[in-house]
C-alpha positions in Angstrom: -38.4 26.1 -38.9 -40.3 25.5 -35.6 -36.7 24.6 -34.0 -35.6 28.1 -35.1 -38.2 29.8 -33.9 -38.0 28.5 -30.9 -34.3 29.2 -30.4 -35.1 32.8 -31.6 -37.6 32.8 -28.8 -35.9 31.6 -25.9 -32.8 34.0 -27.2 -34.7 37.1 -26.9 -36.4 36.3 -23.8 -32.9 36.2 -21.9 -31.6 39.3 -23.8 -34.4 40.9 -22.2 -33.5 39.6 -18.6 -36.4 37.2 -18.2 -35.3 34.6 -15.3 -33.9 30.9 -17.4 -36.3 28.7 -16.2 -39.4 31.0 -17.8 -37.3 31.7 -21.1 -36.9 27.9 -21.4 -40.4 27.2 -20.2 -42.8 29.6 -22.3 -41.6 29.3 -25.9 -41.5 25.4 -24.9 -45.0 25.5 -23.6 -46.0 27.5 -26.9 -44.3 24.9 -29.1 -45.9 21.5 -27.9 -49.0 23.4 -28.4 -48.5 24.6 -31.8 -47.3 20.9 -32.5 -50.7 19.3 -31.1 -49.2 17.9 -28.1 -51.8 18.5 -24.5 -50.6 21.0 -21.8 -50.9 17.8 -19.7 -48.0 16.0 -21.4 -46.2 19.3 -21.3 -46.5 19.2 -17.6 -45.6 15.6 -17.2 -42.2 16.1 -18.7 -41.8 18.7 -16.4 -42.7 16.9 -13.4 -41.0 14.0 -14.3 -37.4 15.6 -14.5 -37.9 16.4 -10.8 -39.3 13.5 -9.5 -35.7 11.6 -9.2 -34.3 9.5 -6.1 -30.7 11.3 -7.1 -32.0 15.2 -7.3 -33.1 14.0 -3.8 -29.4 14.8 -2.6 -29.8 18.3 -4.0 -31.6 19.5 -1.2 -29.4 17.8 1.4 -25.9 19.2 -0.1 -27.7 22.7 -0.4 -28.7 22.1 3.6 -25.6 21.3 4.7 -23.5 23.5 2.9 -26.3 26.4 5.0 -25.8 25.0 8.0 -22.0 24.5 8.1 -22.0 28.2 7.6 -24.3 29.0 9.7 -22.5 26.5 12.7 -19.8 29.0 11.8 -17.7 26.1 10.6 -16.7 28.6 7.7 -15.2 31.0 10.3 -13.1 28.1 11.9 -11.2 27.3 8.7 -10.7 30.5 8.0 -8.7 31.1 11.5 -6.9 27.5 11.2 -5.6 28.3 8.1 -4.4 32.0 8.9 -2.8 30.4 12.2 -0.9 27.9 10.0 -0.2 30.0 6.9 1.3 33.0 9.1 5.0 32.6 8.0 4.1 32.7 4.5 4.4 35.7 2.6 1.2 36.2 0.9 -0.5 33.9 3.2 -3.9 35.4 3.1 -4.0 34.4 -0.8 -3.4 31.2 0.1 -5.7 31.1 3.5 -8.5 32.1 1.0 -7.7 29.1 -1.2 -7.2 26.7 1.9 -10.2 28.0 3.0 -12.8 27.0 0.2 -10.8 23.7 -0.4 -11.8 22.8 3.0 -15.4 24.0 2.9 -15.9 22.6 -0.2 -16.3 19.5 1.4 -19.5 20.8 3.2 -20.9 23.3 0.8 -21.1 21.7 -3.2 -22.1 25.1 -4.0 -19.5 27.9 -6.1 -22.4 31.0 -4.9 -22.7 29.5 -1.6 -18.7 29.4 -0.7 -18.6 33.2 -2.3 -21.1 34.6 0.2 -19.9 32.7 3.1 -15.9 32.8 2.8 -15.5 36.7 0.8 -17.3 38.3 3.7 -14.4 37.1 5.5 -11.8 36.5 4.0 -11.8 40.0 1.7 -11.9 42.6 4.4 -9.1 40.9 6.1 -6.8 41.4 3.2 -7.7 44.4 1.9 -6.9 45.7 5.7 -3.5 44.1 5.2 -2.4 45.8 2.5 -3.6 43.5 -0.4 -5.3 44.8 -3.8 -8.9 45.0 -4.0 -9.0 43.2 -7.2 -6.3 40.8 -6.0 -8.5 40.0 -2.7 -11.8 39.9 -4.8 -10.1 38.3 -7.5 -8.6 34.9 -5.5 -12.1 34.9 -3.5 -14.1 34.5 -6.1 -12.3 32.1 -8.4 -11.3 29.6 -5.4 -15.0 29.5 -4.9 -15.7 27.6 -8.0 -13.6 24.7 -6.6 -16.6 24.6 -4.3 -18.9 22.9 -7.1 -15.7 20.4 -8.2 -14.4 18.5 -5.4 -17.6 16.4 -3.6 -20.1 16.5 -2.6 -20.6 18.6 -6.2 -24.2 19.8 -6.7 -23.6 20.0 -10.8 -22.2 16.5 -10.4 -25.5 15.4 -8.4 -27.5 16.7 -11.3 -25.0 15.5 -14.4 -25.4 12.0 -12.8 -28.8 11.6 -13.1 -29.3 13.1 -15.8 -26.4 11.1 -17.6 -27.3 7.6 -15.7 -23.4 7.2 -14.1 -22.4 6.4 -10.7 -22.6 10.0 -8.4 -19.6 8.1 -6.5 -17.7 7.4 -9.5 -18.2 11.1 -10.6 -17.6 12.4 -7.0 -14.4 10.2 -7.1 -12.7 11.4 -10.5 -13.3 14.7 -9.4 -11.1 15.0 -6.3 -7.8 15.3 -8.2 -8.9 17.8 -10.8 -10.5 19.6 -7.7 -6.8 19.3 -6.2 -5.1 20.6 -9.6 -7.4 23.9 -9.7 -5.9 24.6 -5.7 -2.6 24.3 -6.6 -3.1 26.2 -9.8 -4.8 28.9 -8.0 -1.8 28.9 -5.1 1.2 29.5 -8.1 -1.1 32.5 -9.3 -1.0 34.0 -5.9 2.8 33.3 -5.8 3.6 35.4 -8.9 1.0 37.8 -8.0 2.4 38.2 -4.6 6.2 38.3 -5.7 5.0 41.5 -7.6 3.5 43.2 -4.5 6.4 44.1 -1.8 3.7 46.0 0.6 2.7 42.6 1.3 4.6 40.8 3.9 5.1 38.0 6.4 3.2 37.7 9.4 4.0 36.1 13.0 3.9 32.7 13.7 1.7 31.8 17.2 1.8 28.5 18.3 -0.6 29.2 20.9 -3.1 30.0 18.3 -2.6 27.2 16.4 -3.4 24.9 19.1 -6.6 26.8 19.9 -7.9 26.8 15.7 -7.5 23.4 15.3 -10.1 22.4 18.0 -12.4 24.4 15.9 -11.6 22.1 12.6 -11.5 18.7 14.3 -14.8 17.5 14.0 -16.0 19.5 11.0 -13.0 18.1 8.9 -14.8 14.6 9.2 -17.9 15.7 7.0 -15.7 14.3 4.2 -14.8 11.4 5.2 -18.6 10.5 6.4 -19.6 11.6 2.7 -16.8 10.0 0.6 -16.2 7.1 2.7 -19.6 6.1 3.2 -20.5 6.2 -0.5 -17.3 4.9 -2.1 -17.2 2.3 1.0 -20.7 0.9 -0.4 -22.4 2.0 3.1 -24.5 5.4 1.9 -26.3 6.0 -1.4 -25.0 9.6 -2.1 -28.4 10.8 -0.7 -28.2 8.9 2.5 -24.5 10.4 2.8 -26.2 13.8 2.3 -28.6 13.0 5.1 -26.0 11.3 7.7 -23.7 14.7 7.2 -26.6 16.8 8.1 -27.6 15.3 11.1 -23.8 15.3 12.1 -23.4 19.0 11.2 -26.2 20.0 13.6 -24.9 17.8 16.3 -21.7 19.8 16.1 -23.3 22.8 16.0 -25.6 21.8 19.2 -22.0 20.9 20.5 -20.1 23.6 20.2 -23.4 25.8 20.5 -22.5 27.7 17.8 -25.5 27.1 16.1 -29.1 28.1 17.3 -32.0 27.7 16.7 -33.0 31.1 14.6 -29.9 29.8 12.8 -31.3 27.0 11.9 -34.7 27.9 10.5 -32.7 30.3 8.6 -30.2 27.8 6.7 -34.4 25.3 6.2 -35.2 28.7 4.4 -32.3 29.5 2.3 -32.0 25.9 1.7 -35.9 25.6 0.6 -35.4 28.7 -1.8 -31.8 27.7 -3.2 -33.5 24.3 -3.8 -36.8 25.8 -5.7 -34.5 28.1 -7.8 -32.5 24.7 -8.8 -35.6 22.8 -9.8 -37.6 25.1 -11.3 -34.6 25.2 -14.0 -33.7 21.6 -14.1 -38.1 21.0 -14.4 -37.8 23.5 -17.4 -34.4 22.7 -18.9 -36.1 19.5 -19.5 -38.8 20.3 -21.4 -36.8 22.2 -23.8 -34.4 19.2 -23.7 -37.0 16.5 -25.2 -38.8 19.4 -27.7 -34.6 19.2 -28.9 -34.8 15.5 -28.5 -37.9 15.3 -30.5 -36.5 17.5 -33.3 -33.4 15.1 -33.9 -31.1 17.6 -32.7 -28.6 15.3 -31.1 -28.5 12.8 -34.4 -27.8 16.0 -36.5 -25.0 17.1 -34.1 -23.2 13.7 -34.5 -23.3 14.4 -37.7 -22.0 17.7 -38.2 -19.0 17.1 -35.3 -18.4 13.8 -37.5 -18.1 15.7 -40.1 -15.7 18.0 -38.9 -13.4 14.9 -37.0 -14.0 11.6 -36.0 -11.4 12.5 -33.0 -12.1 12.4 -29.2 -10.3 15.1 -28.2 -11.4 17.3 -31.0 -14.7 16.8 -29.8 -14.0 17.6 -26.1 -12.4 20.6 -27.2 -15.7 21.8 -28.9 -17.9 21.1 -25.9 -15.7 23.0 -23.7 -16.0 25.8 -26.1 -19.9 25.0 -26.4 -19.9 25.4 -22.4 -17.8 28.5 -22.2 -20.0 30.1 -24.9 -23.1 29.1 -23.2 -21.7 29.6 -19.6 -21.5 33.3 -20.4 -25.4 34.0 -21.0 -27.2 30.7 -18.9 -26.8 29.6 -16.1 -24.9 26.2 -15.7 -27.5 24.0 -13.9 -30.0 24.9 -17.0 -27.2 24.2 -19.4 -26.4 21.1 -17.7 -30.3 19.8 -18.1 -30.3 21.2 -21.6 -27.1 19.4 -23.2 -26.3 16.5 -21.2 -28.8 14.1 -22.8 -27.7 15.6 -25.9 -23.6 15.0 -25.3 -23.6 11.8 -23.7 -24.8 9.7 -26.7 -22.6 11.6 -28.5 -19.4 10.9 -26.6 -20.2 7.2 -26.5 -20.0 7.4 -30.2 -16.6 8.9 -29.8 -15.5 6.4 -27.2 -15.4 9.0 -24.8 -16.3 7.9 -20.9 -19.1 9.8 -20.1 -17.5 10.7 -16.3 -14.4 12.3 -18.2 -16.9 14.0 -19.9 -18.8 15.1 -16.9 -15.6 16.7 -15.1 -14.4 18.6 -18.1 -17.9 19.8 -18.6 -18.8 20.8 -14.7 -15.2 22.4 -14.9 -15.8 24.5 -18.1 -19.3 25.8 -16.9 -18.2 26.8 -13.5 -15.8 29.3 -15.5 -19.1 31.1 -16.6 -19.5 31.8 -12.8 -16.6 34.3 -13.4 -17.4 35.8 -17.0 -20.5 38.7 -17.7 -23.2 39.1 -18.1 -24.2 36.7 -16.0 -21.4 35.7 -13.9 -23.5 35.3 -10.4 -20.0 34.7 -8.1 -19.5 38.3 -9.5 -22.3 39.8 -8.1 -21.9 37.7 -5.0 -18.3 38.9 -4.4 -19.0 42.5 -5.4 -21.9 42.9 -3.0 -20.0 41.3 -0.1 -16.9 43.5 -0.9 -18.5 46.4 -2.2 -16.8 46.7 -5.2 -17.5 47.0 -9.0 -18.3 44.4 -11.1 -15.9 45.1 -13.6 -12.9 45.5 -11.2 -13.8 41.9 -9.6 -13.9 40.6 -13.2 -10.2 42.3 -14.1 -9.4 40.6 -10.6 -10.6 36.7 -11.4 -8.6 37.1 -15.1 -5.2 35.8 -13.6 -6.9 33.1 -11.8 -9.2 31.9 -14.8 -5.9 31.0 -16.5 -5.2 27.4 -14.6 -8.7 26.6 -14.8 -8.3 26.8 -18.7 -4.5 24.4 -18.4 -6.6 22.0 -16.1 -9.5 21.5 -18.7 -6.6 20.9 -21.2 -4.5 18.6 -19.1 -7.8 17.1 -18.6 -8.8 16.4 -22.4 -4.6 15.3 -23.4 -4.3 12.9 -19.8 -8.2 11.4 -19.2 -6.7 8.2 -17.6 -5.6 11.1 -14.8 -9.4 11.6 -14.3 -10.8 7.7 -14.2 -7.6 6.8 -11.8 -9.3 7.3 -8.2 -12.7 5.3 -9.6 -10.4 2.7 -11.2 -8.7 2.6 -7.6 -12.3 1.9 -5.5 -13.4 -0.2 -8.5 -16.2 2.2 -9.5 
């Protein structure tokens, strides 16, 4: 009954628009004082989810995905790819996608690539003759490869929380990371091959030589970050910290980053960092009054009772995430059934890292789907544009996410190849 009530609760604080972390914190708060439990202990299993050595790269991958942007590392890509890409008919499709792929390996972050890429990259092809929900569209959904390939923020977090190797996780999601690009490039193709005002540009050599200076040295954030941790030299957090420090020595370098624009990426950093806490702190909370309540023993149960089959319970937690992904955001769904899935899915045999890709995957797709959909917001306020036509935009592209997740769940030896190759 109390369970119930609490669900009810938290349900109709988020239908009203109250902010996830206090919709999961009050009726929590309410409940372990109705059950006789102190505010105190209420507090310390607050505290407690955020006092973690691994969250500690949180704050790192948040900085340096500010202060690439702000080094105008972002910008540099952009040109690079537009230099390389300007034979191709369609190319600006596929210079967006290029685009996040590369800063992906500086940024972690789904919102963070939206706001920093689609002020770009959206104006340019709307100018060249592109769609508005086709430029909007591609923006937006290549941005949730952001949060896939490493360094992942949601994988920071699902690794704690789920007590695997960040690296292992960092490393088995680098080819479903790949698999959403190329996905995401055969949309634009048949998109594109529909569209005959759009058409090839002019190939400059010149220019190409004068881009890739820019991309040099930023293109070796990566390999600082994935070498260093799956070479045994960094801890993910001390591979956070060594890419900072070598971000703002390129961007004292190439002078391109000063000093106003550094304080600016400490501040959005601090408050992107406070949102992200104050929902994993909550999220927790909630997460143990669940624990307490045996609600992970009866969901064994009931998903036993409908299949003793991996895959059949895969398929249900991607369903469980789309559901959810729609109405919360994913770090607070992440916190909330994590501890709940993972003893499940060692009962079904499944490896809790193929379980960690398929669910980060699944959740980003909420970043794309109303009401809450937050790289919609961010891509209509850089663009301009309606939610609703961004939303009709990103529905072409939504489709190779879903064949990914599915490939995923039939071929998992796909995912745990590149940490069987570094022995992780």
């Amino acid at each position: 009954m109390m369970l119930t009530l609490l669900v009810l609760a938290i349900a109709v604080l988020l239908v009203l628009r109250v902010p996830v972390a206090f919709a999961f914190l009050g009726p929590s708060v309410v409940y372990m004082w109705a059950n006789g439990n102190s505010i105190g202990n209420a507090l310390r299993e607050v505290t407690s989810a955020a006092d973690s050595f691994p969250l500690l790269a949180v704050p790192l991958f948040v900085l340096l995905g500010s202060l690439a942007n702000r080094a105008g590392i972002a910008d540099s890509l952009f040109r690079f790819a537009l230099a390389v890409l300007a034979r191709v008919r369609g190319s600006l499709g596929y210079v967006s996608i290029g685009t996040s792929v590369g800063f992906s390996w500086m940024s972690g972050s789904a919102v963070a690539d939206a706001a920093a890429l689609g002020k770009v990259q959206i104006p340019a092809m709307i100018r060249e003759g592109y769609g508005r929900r086709f430029a909007t569209g591609v923006s937006s959904a290549s941005s949730l490869i952001a949060p896939v390939m490493p360094p992942s923020i949601p994988a920071v977090i699902y690794s704690g929380l789920a007590a695997v190797s960040t690296g292992a996780l960092f490393a088995a999601s680098v080819i479903p990371a790949v698999a959403m690009a190329i996905g995401l490039c055969i949309v634009v193709a048949v998109l594109v091959s529909r569209n005959p005002k759009i058409q090839k540009g002019d190939f400059d050599m010149v220019e190409v030589r004068a881009s890739i200076k820019g991309v040099i040295l930023p293109m070796l954030t990566p390999v600082i970050i994935l070498g260093g941790i799956l070479g045994g030299y960094f801890t993910p957090t001390e591979a956070a910290a060594v890419a900072v420090a070598y971000i703002i020595l390129i961007g004292v370098l190439r002078r391109s980053l000063s000093w106003k624009g550094f304080l600016e990426a400490l501040k959005e950093s601090a408050v992107t960092t406070a949102s992200i806490m104050i929902i994993v702190a909550s999220a927790s909370l909630l997460g143990y009054i669940l624990a307490r309540e045996r609600l992970p023993q009866m969901l064994t149960e009931a998903m036993f009772a409908v299949s003793d089959s991996p895959t059949v319970f895969l398929i249900l937690v991607v369903v469980l995430c789309l559901i959810l992904g729609t109405v919360i955001d994913a770090t607070a769904i992440l916190v909330l059934i994590v501890p709940i899935l993972v003893p499940i899915a060692n009962t079904y045999g499944v490896d809790p890292i193929t379980l960690g890709v398929i669910t980060i995957i699944a959740l980003m797709i909420g970043l794309l789907t109303p009401p809450v959909g937050t790289v919609l917001f961010v891509t209509a306020s850089v663009s301009r544009s309606r939610i609703g036509d961004v939303f009709l935009g990103t529905l072409p592209f939504i489709i190779p996410f879903l064949i990914i997740i599915a490939l995923a769940i039939a071929f998992p030896g796909a995912i745990m190849w590149m940490p069987g190759v570094f022995g992780l």
